[in-house]
C-alpha positions as CSV (number, residue, x, y, z in Angstrom):
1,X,9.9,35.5,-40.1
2,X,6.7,34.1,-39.8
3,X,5.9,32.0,-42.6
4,X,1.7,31.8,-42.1
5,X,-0.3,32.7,-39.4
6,X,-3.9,30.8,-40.0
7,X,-6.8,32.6,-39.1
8,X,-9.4,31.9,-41.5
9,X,-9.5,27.7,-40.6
10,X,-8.1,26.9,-44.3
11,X,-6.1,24.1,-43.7
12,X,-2.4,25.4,-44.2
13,X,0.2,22.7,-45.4
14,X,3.5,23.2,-43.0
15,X,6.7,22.8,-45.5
16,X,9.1,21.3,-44.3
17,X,11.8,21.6,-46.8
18,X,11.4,25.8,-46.8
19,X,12.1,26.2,-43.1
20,X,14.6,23.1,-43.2
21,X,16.7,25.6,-46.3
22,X,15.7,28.6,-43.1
23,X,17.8,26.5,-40.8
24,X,20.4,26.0,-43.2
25,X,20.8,29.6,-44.6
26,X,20.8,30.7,-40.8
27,X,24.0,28.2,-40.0
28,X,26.5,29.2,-42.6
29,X,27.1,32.6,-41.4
30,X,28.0,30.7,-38.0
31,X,29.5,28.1,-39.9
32,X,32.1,30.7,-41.5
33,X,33.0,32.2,-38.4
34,X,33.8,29.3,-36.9
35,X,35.8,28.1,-39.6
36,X,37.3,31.6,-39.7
37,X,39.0,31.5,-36.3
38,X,40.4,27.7,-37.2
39,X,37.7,25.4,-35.7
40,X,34.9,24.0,-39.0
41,X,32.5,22.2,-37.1
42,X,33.1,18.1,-37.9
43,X,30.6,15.6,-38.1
44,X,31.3,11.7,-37.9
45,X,28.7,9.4,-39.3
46,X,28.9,5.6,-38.2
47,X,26.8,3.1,-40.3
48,X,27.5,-0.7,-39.9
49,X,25.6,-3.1,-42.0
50,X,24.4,-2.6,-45.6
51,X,21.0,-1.9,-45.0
52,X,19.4,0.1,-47.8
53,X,17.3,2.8,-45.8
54,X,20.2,3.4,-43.3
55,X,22.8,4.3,-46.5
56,X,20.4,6.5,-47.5
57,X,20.3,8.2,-44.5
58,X,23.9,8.6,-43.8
59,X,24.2,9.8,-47.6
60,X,22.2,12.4,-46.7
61,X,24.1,13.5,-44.0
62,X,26.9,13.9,-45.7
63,X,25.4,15.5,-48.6
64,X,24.2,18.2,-46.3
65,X,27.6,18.5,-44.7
66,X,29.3,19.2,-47.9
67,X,26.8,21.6,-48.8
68,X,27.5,24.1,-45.3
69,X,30.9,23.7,-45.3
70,X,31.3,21.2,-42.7
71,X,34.2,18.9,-42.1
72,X,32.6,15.1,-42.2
73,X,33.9,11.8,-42.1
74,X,31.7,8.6,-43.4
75,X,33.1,5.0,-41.1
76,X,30.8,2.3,-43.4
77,X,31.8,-0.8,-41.2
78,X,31.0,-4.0,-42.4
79,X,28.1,-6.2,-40.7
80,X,30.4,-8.4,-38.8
81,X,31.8,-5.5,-36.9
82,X,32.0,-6.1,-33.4
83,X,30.6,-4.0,-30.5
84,X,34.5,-4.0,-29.4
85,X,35.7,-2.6,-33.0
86,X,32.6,-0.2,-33.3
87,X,33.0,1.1,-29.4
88,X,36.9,1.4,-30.2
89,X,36.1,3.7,-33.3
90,X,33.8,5.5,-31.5
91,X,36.5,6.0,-28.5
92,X,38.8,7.5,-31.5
93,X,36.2,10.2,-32.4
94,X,35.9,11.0,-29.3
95,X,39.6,12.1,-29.1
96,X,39.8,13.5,-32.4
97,X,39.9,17.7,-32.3
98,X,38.4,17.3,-35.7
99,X,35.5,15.5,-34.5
100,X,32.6,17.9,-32.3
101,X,29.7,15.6,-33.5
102,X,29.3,11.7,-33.4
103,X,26.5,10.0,-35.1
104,X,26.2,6.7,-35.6
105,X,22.8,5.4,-37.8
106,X,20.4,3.3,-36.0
107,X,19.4,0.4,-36.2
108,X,23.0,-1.4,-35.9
109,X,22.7,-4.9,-36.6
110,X,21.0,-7.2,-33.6
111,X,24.1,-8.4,-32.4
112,X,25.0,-4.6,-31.4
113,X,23.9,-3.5,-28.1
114,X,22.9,0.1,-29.6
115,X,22.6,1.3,-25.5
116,X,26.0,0.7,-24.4
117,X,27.2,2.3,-28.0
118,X,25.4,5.4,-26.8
119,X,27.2,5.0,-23.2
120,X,30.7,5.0,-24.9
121,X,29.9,8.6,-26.8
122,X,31.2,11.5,-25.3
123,X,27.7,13.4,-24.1
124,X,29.8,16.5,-25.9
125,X,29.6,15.1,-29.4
126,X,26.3,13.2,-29.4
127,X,24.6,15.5,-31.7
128,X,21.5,13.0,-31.7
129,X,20.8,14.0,-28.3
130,X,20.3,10.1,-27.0
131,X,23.2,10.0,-24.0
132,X,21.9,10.2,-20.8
133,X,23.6,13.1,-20.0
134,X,21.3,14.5,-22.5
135,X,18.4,13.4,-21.4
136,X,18.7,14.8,-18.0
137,X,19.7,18.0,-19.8
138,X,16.5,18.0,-21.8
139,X,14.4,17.1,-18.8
140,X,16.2,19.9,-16.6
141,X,16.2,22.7,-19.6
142,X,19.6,23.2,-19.6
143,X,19.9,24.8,-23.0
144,X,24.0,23.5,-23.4
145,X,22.5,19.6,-23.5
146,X,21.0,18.3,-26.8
147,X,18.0,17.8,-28.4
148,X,17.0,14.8,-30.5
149,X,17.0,16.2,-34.0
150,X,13.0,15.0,-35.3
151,X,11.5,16.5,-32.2
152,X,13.8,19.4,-32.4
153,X,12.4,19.6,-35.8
154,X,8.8,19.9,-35.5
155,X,9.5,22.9,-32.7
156,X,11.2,24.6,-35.2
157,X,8.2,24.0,-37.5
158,X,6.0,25.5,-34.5
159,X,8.0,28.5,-34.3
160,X,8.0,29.2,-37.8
161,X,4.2,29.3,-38.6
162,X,3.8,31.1,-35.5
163,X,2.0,28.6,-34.1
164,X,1.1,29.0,-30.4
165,X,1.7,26.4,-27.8
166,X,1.2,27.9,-24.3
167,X,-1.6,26.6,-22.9
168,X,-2.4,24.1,-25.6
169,X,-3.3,21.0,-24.8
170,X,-0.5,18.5,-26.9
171,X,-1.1,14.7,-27.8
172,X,2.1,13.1,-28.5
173,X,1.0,9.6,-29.7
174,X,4.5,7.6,-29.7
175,X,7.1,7.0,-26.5
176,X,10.5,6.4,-27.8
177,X,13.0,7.9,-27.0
178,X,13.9,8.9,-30.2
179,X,10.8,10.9,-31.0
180,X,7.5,10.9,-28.2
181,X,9.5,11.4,-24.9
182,X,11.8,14.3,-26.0
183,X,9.0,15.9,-28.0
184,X,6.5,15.8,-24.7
185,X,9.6,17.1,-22.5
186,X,10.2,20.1,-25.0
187,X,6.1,21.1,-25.1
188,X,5.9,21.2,-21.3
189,X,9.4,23.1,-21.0
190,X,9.0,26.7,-19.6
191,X,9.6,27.8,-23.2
192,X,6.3,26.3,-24.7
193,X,4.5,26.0,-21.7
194,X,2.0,23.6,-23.3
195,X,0.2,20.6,-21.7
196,X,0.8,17.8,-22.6
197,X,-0.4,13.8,-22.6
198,X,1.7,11.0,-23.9
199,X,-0.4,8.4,-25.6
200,X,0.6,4.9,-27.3
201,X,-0.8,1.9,-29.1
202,X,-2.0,1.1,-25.7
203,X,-3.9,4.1,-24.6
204,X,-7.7,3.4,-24.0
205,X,-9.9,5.3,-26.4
206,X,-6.7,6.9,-28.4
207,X,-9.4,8.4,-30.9
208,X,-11.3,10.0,-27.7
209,X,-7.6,11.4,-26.0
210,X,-7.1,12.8,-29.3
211,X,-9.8,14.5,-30.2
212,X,-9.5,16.9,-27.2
213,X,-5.5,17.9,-28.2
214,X,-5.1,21.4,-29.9
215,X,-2.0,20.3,-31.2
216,X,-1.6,16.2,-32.4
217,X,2.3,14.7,-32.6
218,X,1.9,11.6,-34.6
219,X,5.3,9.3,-33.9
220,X,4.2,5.9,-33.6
221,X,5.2,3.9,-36.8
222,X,2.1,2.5,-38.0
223,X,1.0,3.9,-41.2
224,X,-2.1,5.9,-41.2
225,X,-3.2,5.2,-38.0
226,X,-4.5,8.7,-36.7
227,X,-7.9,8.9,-38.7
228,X,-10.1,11.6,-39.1
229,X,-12.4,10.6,-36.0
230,X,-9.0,11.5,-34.0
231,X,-9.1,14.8,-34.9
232,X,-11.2,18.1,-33.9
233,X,-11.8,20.7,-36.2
234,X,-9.1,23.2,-35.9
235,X,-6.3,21.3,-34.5
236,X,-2.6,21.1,-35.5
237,X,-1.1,17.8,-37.2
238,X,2.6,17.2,-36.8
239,X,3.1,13.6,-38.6
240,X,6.8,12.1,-37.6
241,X,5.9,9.0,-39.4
242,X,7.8,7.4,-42.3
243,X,6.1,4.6,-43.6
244,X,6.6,2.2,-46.2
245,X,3.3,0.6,-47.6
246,X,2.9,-1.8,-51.2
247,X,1.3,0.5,-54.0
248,X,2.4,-2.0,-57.1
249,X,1.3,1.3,-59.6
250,X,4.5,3.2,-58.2
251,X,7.9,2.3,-60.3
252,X,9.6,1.1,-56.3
253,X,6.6,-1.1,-55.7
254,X,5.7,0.9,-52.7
255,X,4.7,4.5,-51.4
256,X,5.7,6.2,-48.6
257,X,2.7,7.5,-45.9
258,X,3.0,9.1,-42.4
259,X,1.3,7.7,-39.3
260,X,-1.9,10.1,-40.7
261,X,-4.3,9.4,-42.7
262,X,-3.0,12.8,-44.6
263,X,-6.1,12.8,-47.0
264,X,-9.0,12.2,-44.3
265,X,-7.6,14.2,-41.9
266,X,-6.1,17.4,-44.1
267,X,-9.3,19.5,-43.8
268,X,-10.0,19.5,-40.1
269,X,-6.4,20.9,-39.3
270,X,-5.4,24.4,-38.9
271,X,-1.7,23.3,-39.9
272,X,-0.9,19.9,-41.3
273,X,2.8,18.6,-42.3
274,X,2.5,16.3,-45.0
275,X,4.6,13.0,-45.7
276,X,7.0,13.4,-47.2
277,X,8.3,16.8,-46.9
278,X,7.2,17.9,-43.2
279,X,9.1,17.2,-40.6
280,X,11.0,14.6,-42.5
281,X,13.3,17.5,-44.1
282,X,14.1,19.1,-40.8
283,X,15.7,15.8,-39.2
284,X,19.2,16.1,-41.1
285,X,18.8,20.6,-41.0
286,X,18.7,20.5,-37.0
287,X,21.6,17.6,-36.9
288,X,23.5,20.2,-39.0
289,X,22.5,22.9,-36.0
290,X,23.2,20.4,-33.1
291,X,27.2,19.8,-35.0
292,X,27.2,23.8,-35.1
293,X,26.2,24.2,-31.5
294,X,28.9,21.4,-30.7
295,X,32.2,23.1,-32.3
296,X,31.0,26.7,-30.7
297,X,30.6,24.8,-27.3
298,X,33.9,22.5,-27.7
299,X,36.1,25.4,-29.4
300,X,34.8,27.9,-26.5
């Protein structure tokens, strides 16, 4: 189902959290089969270190497994883990039958080489799409590969407005790997059919580029940076960021902001996700969906 189709040019705020609960209604009739015929998709979650964001994040996870039925185990190593002690853990999950999904919550502290942690995860179970095998997956549109679960997201978002994305022209403004790279690989894939331009912090006239995109993928981590003047009248607003920025009136001494300048910017968009509550909710609904696919795959 279609959840708006925007004709009339009055700005329509994409939410997040409704398609996210979508997503999650859709997996538990999977979910029960699966668990039915003796396999309930299993999700590990690795944090090391005691950073406050990151413990969040893996509470979340959890959360959300509990709440679909999934089988989930929480490894909260200590800071002074080693990469030998975390790459043996993760060498145990891969083994384990239990296991279909292996995450483990960046950023690790500095003195963990996050890369060759991603090397020692069976391409099978990395349900944050970041192996290599992956990648080439995603760049070769073989369906059976994953998908990064933010940019995996905001197609989900596309979908479910209705919005249209062959033959648009797509600005993703962000290259990690995490974010700008799988998103411009999915809107040029044969199933979008979009084209698309990767911008950065570096691209010469940014505002310019993006004033000529149809559809605008913020996702590079500096608050508020896509101002009105990047925008043309009509255009679609996908804002990845998560920002943290002083506000001494809030009770947390700070508020959290997008990479859009949400209130400039709101009434020259078709669609807009705001921040928080955009794509933000669908992160943790399509790692559930990537776990899912993972079991079904594993257990086939």
């Amino acid at each position: 189902m279609i959840l708006s189709n925007n004709k009339d040019m009055t700005p329509t705020l994409i939410d997040g959290k409704e398609v996210a609960n979508r997503v999650r209604e859709g997996l538990k009739a999977e979910i029960a089969e699966l668990t039915a015929a003796g396999h309930t998709p299993g999700l590990a979650v690795v944090l090391v270190g005691e950073d406050p964001a990151s413990q969040v994040y893996v509470g979340s996870k959890v959360k959300a497994c509990a709440e679909l039925g999934l089988y989930s185990q929480k490894w909260a190593l200590p800071t002074e883990t080693t990469q030998q002690e975390l790459v043996e853990l993760i060498h145990k999950l891969n083994a384990d039958d239990r296991i279909h999904g292996i995450l483990v919550q960046s950023p690790p502290p500095p003195h963990i080489d996050e890369e060759a942690v991603i090397l020692n995860i069976d391409p099978r179970k990395d349900v944050d799409g970041f192996h290599p095998a992956n990648v080439a997956k995603l760049v070769l549109e073989d369906e059976e590969g994953f998908v990064p679960c933010t940019p995996l997201g905001c197609m989900e978002l596309l979908k479910a407005y209705g919005i249209e994305t062959a033959g648009k022209h797509a600005v993703v403004v962000g290259r990690s790997m995490i974010v700008g790279k799988p998103m411009a690989n999915l809107l040029v894939a044969k199933k979008a059919n979009a084209t698309v331009t990767i911008a950065h912090s570096r691209t010469k006239d940014l505002p310019g580029l993006c004033r000529t995109a149809d559809i605008i993928v913020a996702a590079v981590g500096r608050p508020e940076m896509i101002k009105a003047d990047f925008v043309k009248e009509g255009a679609v607003v996908l804002d990845v960021g998560i920002n943290r920025i002083p506000d001494a009136t809030r009770p947390r001494g700070y508020r959290i902001v997008g990479d859009v300048d949400f209130a400039a910017v709101k009434d020259r968009c078709s669609y807009i996700t705001p921040v928080p509550g955009g794509v933000g909710p669908m992160t943790i609904a399509m790692l559930m969906a990537n776990t899912v696919k993972a079991c079904r795959q594993l257990t086939r």
